[in-house]
PDBQT receptor file of N, H, CA, C and O in Angstrom, charges set to zero:
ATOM      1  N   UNK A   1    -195.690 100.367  34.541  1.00  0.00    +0.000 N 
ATOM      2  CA  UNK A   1    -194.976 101.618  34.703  1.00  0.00    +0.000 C 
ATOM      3  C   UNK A   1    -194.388 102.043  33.355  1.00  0.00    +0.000 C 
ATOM      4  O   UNK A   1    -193.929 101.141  32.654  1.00  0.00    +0.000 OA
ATOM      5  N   UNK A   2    -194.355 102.977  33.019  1.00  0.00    +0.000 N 
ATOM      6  H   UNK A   2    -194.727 103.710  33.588  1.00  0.00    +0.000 HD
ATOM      7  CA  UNK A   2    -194.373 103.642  31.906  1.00  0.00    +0.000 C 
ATOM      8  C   UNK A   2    -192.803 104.455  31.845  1.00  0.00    +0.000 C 
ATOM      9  O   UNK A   2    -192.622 105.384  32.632  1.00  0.00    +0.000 OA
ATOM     10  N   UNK A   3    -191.883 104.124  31.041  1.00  0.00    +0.000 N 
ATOM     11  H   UNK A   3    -192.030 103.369  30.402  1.00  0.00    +0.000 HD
ATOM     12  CA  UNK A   3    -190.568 104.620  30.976  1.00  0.00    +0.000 C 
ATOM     13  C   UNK A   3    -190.878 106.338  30.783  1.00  0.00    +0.000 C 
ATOM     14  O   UNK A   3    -191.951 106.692  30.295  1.00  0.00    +0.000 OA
ATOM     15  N   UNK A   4    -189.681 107.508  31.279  1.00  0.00    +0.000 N 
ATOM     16  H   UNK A   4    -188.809 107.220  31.676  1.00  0.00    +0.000 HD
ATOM     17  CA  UNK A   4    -189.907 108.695  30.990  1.00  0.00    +0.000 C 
ATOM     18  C   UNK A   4    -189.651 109.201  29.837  1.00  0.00    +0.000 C 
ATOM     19  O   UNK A   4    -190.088 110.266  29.401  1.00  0.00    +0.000 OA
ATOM     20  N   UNK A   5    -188.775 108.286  29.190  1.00  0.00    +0.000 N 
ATOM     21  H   UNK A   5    -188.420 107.421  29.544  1.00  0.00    +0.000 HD
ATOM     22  CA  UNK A   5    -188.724 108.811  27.878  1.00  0.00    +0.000 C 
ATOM     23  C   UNK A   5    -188.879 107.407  26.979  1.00  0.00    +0.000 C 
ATOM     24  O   UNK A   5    -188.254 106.353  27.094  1.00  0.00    +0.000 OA
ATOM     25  N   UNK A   6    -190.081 107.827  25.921  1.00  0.00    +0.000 N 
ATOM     26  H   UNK A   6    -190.589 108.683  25.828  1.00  0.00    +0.000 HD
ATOM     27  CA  UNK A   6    -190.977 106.513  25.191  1.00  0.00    +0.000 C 
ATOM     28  C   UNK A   6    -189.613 106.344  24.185  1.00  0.00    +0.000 C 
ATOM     29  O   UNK A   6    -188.793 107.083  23.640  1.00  0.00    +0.000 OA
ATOM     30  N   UNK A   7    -189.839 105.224  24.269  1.00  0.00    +0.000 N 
ATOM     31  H   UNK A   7    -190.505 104.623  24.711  1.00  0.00    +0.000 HD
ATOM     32  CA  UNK A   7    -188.229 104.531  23.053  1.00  0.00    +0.000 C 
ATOM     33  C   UNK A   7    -188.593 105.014  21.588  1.00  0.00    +0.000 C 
ATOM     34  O   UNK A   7    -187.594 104.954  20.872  1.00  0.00    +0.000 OA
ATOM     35  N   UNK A   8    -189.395 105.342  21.113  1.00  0.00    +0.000 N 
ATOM     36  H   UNK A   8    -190.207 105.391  21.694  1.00  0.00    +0.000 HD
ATOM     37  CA  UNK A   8    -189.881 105.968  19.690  1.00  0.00    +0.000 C 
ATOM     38  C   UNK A   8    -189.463 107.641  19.896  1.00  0.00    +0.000 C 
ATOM     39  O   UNK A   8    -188.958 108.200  18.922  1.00  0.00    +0.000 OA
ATOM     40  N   UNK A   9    -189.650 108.335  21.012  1.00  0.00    +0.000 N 
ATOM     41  H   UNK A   9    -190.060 107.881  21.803  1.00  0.00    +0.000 HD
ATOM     42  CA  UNK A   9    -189.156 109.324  21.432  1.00  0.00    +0.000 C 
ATOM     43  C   UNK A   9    -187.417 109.624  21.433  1.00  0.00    +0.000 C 
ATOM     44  O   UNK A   9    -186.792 110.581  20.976  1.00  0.00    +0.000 OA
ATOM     45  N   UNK A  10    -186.757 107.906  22.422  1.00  0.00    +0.000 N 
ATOM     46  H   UNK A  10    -187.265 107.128  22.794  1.00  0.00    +0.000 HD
ATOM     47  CA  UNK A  10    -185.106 108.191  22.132  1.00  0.00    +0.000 C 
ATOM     48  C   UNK A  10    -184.556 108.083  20.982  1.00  0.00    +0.000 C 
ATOM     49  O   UNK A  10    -183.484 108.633  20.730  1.00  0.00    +0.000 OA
ATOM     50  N   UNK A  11    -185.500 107.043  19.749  1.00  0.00    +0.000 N 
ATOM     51  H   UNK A  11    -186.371 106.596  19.954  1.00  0.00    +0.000 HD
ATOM     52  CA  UNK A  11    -184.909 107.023  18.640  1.00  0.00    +0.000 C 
ATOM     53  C   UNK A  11    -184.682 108.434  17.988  1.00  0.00    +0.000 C 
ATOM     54  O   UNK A  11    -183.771 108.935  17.330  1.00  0.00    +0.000 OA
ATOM     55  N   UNK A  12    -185.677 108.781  18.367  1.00  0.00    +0.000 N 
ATOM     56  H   UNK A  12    -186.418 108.374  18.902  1.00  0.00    +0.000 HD
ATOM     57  CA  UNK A  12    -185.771 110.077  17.222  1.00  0.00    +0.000 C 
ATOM     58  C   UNK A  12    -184.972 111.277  17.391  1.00  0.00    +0.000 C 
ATOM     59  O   UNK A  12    -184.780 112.183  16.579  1.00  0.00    +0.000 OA
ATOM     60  N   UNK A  13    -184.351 111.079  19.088  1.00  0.00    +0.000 N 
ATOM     61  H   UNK A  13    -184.507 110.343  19.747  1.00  0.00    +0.000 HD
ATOM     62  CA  UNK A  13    -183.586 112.310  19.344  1.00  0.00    +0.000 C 
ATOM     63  C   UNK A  13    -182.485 111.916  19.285  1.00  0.00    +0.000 C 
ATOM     64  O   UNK A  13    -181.583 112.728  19.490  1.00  0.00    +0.000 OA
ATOM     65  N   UNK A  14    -182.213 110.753  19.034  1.00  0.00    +0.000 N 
ATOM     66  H   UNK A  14    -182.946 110.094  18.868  1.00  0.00    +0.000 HD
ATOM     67  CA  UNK A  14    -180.897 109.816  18.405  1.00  0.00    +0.000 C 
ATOM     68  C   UNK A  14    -180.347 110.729  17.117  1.00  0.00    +0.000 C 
ATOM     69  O   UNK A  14    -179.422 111.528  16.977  1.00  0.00    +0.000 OA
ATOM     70  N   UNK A  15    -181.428 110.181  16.223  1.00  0.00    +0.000 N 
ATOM     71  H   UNK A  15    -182.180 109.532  16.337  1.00  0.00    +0.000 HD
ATOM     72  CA  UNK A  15    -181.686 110.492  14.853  1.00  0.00    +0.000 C 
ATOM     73  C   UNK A  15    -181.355 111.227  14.056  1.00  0.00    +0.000 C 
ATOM     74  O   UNK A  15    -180.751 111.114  12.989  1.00  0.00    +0.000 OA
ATOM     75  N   UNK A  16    -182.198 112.847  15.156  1.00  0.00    +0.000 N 
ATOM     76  H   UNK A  16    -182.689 112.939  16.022  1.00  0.00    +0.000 HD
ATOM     77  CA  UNK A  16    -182.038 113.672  14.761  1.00  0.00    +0.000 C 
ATOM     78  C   UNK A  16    -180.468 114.074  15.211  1.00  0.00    +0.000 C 
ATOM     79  O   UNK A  16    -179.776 114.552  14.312  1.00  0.00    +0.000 OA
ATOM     80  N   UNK A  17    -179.993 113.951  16.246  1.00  0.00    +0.000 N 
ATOM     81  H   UNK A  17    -180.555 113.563  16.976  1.00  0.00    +0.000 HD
ATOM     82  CA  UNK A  17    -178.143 114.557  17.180  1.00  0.00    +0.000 C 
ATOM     83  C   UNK A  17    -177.681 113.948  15.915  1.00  0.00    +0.000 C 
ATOM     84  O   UNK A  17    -177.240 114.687  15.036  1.00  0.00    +0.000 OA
ATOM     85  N   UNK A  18    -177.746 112.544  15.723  1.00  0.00    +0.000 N 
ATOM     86  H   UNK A  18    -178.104 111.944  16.437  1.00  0.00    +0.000 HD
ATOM     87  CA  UNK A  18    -177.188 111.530  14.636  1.00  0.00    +0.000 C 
ATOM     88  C   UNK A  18    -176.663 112.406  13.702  1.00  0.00    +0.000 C 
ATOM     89  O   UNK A  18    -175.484 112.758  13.646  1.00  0.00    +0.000 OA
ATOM     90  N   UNK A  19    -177.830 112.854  12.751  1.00  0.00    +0.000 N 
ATOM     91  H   UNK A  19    -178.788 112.569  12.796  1.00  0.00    +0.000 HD
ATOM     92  CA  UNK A  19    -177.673 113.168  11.445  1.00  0.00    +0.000 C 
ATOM     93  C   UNK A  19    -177.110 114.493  11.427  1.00  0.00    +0.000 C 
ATOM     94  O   UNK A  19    -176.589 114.818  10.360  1.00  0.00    +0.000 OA
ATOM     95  N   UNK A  20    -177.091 115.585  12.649  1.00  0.00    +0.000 N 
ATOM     96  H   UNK A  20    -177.514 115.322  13.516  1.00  0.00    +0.000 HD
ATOM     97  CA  UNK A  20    -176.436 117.061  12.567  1.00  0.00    +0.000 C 
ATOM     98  C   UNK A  20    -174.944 116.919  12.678  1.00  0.00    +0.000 C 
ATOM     99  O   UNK A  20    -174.459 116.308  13.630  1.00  0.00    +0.000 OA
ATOM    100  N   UNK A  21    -174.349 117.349  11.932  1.00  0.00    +0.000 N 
ATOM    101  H   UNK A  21    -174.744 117.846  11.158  1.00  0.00    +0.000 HD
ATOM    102  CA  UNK A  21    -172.774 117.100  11.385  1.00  0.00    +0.000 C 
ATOM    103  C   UNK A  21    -172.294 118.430  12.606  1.00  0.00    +0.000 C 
ATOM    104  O   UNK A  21    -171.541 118.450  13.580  1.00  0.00    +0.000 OA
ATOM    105  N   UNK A  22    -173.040 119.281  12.036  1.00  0.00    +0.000 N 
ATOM    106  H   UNK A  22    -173.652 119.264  11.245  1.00  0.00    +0.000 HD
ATOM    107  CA  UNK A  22    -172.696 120.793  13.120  1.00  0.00    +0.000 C 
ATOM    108  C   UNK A  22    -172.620 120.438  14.525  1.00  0.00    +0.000 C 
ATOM    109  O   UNK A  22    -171.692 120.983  15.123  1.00  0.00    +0.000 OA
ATOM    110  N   UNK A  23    -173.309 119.715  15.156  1.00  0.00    +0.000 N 
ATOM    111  H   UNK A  23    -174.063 119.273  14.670  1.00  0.00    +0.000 HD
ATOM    112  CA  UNK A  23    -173.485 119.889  16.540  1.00  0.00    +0.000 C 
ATOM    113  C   UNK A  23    -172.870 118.440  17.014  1.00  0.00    +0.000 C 
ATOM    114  O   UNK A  23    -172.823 118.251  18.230  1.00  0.00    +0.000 OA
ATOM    115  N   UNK A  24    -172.418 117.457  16.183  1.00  0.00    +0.000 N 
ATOM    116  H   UNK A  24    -172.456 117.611  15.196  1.00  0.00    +0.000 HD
ATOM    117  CA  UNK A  24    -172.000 116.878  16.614  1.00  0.00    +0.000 C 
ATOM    118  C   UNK A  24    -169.892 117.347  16.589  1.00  0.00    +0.000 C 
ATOM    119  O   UNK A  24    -168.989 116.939  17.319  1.00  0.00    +0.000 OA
ATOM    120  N   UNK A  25    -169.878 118.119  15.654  1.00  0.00    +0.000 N 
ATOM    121  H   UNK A  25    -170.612 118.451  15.061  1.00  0.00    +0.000 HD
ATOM    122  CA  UNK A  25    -168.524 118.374  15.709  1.00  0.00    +0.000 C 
ATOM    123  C   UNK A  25    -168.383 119.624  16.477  1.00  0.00    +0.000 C 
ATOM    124  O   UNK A  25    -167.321 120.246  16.480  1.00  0.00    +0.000 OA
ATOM    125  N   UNK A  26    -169.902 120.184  17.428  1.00  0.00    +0.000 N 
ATOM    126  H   UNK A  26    -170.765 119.678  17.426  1.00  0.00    +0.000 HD
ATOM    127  CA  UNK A  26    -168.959 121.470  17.884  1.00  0.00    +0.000 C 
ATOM    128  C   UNK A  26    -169.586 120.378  20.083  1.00  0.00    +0.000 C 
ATOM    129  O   UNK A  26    -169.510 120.894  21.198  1.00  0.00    +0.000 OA
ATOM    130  N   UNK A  27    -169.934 119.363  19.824  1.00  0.00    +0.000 N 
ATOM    131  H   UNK A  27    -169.996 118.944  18.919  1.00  0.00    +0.000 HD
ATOM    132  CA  UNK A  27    -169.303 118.485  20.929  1.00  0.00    +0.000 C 
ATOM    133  C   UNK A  27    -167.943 118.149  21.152  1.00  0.00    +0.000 C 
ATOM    134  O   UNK A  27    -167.252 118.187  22.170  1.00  0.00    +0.000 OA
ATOM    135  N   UNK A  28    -167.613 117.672  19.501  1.00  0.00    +0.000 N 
ATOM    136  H   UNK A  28    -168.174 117.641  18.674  1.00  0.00    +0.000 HD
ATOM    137  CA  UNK A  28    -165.943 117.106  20.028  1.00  0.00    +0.000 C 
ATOM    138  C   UNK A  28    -165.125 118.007  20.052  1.00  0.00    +0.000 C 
ATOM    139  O   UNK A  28    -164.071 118.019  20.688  1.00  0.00    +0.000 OA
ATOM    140  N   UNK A  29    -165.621 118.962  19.247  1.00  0.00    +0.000 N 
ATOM    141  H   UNK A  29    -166.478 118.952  18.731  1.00  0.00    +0.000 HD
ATOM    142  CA  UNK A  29    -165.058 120.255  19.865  1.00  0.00    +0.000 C 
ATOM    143  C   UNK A  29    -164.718 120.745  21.110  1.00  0.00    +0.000 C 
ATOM    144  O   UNK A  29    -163.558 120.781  21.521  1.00  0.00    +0.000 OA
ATOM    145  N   UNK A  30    -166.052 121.267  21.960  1.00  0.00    +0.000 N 
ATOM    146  H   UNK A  30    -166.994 121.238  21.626  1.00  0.00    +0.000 HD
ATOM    147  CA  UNK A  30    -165.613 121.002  22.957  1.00  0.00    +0.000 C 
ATOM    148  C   UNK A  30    -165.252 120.297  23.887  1.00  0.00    +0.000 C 
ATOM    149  O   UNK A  30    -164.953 120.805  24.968  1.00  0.00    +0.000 OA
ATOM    150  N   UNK A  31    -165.203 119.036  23.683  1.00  0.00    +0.000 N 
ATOM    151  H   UNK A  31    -165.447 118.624  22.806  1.00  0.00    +0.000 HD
ATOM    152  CA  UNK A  31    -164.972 118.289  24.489  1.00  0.00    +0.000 C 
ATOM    153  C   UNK A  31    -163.239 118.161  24.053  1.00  0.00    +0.000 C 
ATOM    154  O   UNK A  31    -162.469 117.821  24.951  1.00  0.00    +0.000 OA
ATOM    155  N   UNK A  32    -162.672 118.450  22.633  1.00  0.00    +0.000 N 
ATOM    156  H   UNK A  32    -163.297 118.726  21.903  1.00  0.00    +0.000 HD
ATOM    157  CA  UNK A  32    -161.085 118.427  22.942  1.00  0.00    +0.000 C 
ATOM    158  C   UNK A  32    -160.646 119.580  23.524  1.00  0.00    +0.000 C 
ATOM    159  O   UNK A  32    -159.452 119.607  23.822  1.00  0.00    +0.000 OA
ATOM    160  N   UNK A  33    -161.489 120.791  23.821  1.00  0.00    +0.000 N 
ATOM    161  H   UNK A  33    -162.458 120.769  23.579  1.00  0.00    +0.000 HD
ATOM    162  CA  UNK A  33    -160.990 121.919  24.602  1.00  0.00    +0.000 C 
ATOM    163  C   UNK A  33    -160.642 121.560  25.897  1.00  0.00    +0.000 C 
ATOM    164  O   UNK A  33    -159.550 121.781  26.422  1.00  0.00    +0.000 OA
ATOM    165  N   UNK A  34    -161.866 120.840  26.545  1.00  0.00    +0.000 N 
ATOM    166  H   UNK A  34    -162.752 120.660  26.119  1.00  0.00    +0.000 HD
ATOM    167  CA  UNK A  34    -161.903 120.354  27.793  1.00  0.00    +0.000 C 
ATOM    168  C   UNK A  34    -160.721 119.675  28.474  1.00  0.00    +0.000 C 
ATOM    169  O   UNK A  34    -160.113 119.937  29.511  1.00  0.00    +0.000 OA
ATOM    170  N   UNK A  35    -160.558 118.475  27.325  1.00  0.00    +0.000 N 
ATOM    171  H   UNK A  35    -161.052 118.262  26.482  1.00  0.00    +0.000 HD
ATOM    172  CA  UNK A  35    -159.364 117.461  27.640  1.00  0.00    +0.000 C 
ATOM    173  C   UNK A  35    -158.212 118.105  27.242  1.00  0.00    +0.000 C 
ATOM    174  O   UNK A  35    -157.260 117.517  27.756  1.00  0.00    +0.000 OA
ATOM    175  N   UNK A  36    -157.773 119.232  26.427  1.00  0.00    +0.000 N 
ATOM    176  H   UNK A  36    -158.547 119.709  26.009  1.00  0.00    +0.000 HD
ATOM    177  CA  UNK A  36    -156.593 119.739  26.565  1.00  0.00    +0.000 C 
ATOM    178  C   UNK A  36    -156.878 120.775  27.332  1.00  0.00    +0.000 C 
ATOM    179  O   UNK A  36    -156.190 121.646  26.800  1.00  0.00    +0.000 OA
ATOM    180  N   UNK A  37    -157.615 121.460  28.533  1.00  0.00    +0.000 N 
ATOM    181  H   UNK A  37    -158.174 120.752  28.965  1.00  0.00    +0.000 HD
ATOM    182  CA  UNK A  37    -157.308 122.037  29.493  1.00  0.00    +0.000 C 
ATOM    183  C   UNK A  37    -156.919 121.254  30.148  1.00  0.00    +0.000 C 
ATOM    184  O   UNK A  37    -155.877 121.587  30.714  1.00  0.00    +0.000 OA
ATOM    185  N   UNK A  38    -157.382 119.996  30.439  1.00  0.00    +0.000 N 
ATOM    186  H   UNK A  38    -158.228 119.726  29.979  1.00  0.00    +0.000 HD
ATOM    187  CA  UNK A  38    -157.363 119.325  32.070  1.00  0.00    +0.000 C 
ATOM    188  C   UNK A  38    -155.907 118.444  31.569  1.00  0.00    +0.000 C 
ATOM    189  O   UNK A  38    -155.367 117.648  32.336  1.00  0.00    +0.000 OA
ATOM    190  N   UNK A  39    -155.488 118.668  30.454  1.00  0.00    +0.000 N 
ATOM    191  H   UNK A  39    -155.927 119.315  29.830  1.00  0.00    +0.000 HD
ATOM    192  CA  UNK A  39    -154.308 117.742  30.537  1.00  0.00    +0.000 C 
ATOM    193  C   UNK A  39    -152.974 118.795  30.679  1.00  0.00    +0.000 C 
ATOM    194  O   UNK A  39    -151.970 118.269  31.159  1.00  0.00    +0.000 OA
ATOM    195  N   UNK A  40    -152.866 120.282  30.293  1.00  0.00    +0.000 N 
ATOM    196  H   UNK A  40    -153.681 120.709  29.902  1.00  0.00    +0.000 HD
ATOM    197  CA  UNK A  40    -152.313 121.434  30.791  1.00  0.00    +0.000 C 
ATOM    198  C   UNK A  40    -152.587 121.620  32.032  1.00  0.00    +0.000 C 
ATOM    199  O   UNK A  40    -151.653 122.245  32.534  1.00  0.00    +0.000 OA
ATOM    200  N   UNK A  41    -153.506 121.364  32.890  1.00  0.00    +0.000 N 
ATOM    201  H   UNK A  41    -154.265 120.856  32.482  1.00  0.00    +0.000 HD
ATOM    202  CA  UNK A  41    -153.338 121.382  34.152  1.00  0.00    +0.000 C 
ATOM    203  C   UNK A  41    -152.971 120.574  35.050  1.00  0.00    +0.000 C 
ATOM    204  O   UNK A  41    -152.751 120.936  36.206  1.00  0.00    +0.000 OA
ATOM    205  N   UNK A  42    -152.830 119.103  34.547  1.00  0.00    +0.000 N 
ATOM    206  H   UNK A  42    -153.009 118.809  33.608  1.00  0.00    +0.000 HD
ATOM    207  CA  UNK A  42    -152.126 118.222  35.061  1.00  0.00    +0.000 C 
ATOM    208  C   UNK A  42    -150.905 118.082  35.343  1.00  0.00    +0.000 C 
ATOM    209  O   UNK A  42    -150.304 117.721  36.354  1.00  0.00    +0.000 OA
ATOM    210  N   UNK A  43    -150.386 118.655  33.581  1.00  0.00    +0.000 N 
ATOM    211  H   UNK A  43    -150.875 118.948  32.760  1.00  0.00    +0.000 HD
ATOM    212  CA  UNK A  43    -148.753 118.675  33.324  1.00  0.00    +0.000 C 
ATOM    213  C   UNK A  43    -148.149 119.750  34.366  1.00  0.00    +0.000 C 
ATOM    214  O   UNK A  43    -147.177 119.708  35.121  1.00  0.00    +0.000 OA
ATOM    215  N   UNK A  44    -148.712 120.315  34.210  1.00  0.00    +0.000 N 
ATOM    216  H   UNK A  44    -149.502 120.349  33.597  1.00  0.00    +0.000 HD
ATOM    217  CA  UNK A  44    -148.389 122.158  35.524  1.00  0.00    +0.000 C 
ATOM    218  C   UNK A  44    -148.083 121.573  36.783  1.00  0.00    +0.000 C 
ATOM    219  O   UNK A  44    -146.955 121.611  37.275  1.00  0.00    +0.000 OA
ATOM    220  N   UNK A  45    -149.402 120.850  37.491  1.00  0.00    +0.000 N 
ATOM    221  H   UNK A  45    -150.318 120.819  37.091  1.00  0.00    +0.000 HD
ATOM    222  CA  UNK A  45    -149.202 120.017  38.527  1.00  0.00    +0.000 C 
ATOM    223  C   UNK A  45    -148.578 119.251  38.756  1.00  0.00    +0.000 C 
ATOM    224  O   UNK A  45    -147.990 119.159  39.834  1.00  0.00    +0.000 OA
ATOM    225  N   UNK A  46    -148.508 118.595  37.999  1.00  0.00    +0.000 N 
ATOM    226  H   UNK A  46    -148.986 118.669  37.123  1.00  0.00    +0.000 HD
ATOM    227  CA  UNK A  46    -146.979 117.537  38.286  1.00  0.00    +0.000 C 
ATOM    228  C   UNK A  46    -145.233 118.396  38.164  1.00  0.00    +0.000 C 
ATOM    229  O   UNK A  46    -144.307 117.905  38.811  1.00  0.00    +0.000 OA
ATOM    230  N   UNK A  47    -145.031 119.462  37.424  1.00  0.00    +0.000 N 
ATOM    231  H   UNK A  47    -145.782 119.860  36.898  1.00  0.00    +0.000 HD
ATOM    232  CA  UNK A  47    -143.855 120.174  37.264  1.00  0.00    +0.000 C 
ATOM    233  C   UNK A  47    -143.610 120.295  38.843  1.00  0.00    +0.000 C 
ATOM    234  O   UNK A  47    -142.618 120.886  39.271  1.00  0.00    +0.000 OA
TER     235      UNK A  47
């Protein structure tokens, strides 16, 4: 049985996410948008 994605295939899309500076900082980007919504909506909720 044959994996869906060939491991010479995940390296490379590793590789490539790896090495983009741009797209990896507009992840943590959003991802600190995310976590400071859901932590403003927590604080709200608990008031």
């Amino acid at each position: 049985m044959r994996c869906p994605v060939c491991c010479w295939e995940l390296q490379e899309r590793y590789n490539r996410f790896r090495n983009d500076e741009a797209f990896l900082n507009q992840v943590m980007k959003d991802g600190a948008e995310k976590a400071s919504a859901r932590g403003v909506a927590t604080l709200e909720s608990s008031l």
